[in-house]
N, C-alpha and C positions, 0 to 999 in steps of 0.2 A: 394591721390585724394582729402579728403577733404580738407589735408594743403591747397591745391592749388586752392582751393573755397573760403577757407575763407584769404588767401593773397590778392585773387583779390579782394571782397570785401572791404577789408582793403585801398587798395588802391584805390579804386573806390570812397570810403568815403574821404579818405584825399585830394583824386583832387576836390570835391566838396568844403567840408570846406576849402582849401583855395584860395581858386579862388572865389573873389566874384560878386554875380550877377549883371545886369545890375541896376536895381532899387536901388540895395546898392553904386553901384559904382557914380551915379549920385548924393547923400547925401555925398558923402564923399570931403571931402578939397581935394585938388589938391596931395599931398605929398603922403597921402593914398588911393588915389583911386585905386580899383583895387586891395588892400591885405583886407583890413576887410567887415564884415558887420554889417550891423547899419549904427547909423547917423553919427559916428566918434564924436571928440571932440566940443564941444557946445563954449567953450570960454575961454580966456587964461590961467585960472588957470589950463584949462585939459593939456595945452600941458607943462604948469610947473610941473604938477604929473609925463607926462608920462618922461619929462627929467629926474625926480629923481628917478624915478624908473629906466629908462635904462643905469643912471650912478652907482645907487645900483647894477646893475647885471653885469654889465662891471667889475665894482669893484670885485666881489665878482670870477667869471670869472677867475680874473688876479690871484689875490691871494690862489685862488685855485688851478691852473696851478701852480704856483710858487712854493707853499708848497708839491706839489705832483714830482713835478720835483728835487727838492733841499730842503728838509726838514732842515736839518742844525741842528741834532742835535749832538752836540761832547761830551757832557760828557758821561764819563766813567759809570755812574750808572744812565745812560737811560734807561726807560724798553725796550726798541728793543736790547738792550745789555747785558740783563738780563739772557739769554739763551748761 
């Protein structure tokens, strides 16, 4: 019974935070309106951070999948080979 209190909760919380309000959504640039709140990005270097930053997590993303999927390691005196 409480799980089921504080699930809803939980989710009650996360449909707020991402949905955002009217007063945020009229601050924000065209692209974002409508997912954050605040004023959004003020002037182009913002929208140069947020590209480096979401080609860092793209990046990081891929190679992570990759290495998780196909580690690739063949020698013989690997520690995963060790046992």
């Amino acid at each position: 019974m409480k799980l089921k209190y504080l699930l809803s909760i939980f989710v009650l919380s996360i449909a707020q935070i991402t949905i955002a309000c009217p007063v945020c959504e009229k601050q924000q640039p065209k692209i974002t309106q409508g997912l954050t709140h605040g004023a959004g990005p003020q002037s182009n270097w913002d929208w140069v951070i947020i590209a480096v930053i979401s080609l860092i997590t793209v990046l990081t993303l891929i190679y992570s999948l990759k290495y998780l999927i196909k580690p690739g390691e063949k020698s013989e005196n690997h520690i995963k080979n060790q046992f």
